[in-house]
Each structure stands twice: as structure tokens, then as C-alpha cells.
C-alpha positions as CSV (number, residue, x, y, z in Angstrom):
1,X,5.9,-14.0,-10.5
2,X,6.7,-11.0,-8.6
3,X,9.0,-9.7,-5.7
4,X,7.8,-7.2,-3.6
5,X,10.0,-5.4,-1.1
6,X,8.5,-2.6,1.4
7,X,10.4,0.7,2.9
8,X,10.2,4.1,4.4
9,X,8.0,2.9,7.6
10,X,9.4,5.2,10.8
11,X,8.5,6.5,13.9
12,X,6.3,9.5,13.7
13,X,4.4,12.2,15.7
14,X,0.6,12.8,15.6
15,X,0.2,15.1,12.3
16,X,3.1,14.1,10.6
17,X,3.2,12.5,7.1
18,X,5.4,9.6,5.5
19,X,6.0,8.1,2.7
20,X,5.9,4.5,1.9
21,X,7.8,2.7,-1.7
22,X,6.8,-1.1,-2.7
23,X,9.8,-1.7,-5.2
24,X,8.9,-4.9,-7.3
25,X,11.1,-7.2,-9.2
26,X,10.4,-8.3,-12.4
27,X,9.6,-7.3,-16.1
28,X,6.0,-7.2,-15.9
29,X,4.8,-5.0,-13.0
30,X,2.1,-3.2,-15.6
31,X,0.0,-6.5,-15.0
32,X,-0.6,-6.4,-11.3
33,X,-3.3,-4.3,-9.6
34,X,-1.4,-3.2,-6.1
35,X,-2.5,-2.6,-2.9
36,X,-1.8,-1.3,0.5
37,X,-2.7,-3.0,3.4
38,X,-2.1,-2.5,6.9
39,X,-2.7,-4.9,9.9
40,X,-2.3,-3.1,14.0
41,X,-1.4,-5.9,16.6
42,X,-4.3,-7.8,17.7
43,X,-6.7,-7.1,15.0
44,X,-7.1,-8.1,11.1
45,X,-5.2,-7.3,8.2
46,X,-7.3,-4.4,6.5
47,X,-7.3,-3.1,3.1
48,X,-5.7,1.0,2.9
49,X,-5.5,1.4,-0.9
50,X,-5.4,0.0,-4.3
51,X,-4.5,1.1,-7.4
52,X,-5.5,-0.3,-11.2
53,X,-2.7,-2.1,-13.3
54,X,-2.2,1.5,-14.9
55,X,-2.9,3.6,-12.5
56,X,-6.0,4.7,-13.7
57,X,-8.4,4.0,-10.6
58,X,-7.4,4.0,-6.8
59,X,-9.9,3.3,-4.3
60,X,-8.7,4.2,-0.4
61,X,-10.5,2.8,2.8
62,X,-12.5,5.8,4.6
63,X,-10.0,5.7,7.1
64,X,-7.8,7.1,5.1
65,X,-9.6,9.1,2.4
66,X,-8.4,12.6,2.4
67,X,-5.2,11.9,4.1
68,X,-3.7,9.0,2.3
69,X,-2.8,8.7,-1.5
70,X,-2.0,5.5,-3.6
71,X,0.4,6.3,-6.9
72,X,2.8,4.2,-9.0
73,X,4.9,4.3,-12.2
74,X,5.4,1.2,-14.4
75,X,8.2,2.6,-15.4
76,X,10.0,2.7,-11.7
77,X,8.7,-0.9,-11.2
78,X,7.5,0.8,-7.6
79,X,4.3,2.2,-5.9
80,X,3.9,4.9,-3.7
81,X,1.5,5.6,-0.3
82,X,2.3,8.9,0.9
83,X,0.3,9.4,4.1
84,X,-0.6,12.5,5.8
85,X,-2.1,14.3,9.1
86,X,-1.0,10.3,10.8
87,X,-2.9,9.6,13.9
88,X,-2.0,7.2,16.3
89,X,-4.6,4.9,14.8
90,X,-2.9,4.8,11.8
91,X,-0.3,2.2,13.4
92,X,1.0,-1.1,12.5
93,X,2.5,-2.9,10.1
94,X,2.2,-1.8,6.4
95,X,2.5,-4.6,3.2
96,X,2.0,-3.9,-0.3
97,X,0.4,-6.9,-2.4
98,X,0.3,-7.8,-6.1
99,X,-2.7,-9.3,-8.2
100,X,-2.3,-10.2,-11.4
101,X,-5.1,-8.5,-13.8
102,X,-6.4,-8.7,-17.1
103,X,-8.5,-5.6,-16.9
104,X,-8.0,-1.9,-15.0
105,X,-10.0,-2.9,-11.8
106,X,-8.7,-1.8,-8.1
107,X,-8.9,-5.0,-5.6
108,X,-9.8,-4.5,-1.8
109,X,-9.8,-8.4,-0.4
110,X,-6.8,-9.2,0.8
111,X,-7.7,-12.8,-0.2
112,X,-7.6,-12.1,-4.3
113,X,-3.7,-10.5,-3.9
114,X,-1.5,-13.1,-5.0
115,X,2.1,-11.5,-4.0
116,X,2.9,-9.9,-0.2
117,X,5.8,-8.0,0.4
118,X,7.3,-8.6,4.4
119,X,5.6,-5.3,5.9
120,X,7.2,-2.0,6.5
121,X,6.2,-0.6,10.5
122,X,4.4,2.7,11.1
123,X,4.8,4.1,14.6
124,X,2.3,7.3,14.9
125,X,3.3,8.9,18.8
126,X,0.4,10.6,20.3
């Protein structure tokens, strides 16, 4: 089982960039494919990003591809979505999600993640 906890969500301005941390607990973090996801009030919880147990593959959502970027270290226990040029789109509330793998695959259903951090808010001002 793993704990996953959320941070660095903020207020920010059209064209700004910030940085998002998932911090996990446990011993095993190496086993779980991560991902990013992102649900704006009103609508769906959509997939951002994902990232393979090792880091190997990513795969981000068009909406993001060229602006965000999905990273980790095993070692840190933590993963990383540094997002860049924001628009006000780009608002809502952020969660990171665990899935426990056998094999380096990246995961974009929300319904195969086993663990959900609590969400982390993005504000983009126009």
C-alpha cells in the first residue's frame, strides 16, 4: 500500500509555470506506474500524465504536450509535474495516483490507479 500526499498548487498568472511534488510513503514506490490527473469544477476527472514504474515512458494528454512534463526519482520516493506557459484552462484540482505494475507501461484511465492522493489546487488568472 501506498500514501500519497500532493503540494506546490498556487495561484498563478496566464504564462506562468509551477511545479507540482506527489511525495509517497512507503518502501516500494519503484512498483507503481504514477499519474497526474486533474479534474476543473463541473466536469470529469481527466488524465494529464503518466509515468512508467522507472521512469522510462511518460505519456501526457495533448492538452498539455509541450508545456507540461511528468518526472520522478525512486530514490526521493516523489514525482514531479512541472507545468509551463499555464492558461486559464489549465485550472482545477490536481491528484497524483498510484498503480501497482509488473511491467514498464504508462496508465491513462483513471479507473486502473489504485492509490489517490487528496488534490493539490491550480488557480491560472487570465
Amino acid at each position: 500500500q501506498v500514501q500519497l500526499v500532493e503540494s506546490g498548487g498556487a495561484l498563478v498568472q496566464a504564462g506562468g509555470s509551477l511545479r507540482l511534488s506527489c511525495a509517497a510513503s512507503g518502501r516500494t514506490f519503484s512498483s507503481y506506474g504514477m499519474g497526474w490527473f486533474r479534474q476543473a469544477p463541473g466536469k470529469e476527472r481527466e488524465f494529464v500524465a503518466a509515468i512508467s514504474r522507472s521512469g522510462r515512458n511518460t505519456h501526457s494528454a495533448d492538452s498539455v504536450k509541450g508545456r507540461f512534463i511528468i518526472s520522478r526519482d525512486n530514490a526521493k520516493n516523489t514525482m514531479w509535474l512541472q507545468m509551463n506557459s499555464l492558461k486559464p484552462e489549465d485550472t482545477a484540482v490536481y491528484y497524483c495516483a498510484a498503480d501497482p505494475q509488473w511491467r514498464e507501461v504508462v496508465v491513462t484511465t483513471a479507473a486502473q490507479y489504485d492509490y489517490w492522493g487528496q488534490g493539490t489546487q491550480v488557480t491560472v488568472s487570465s
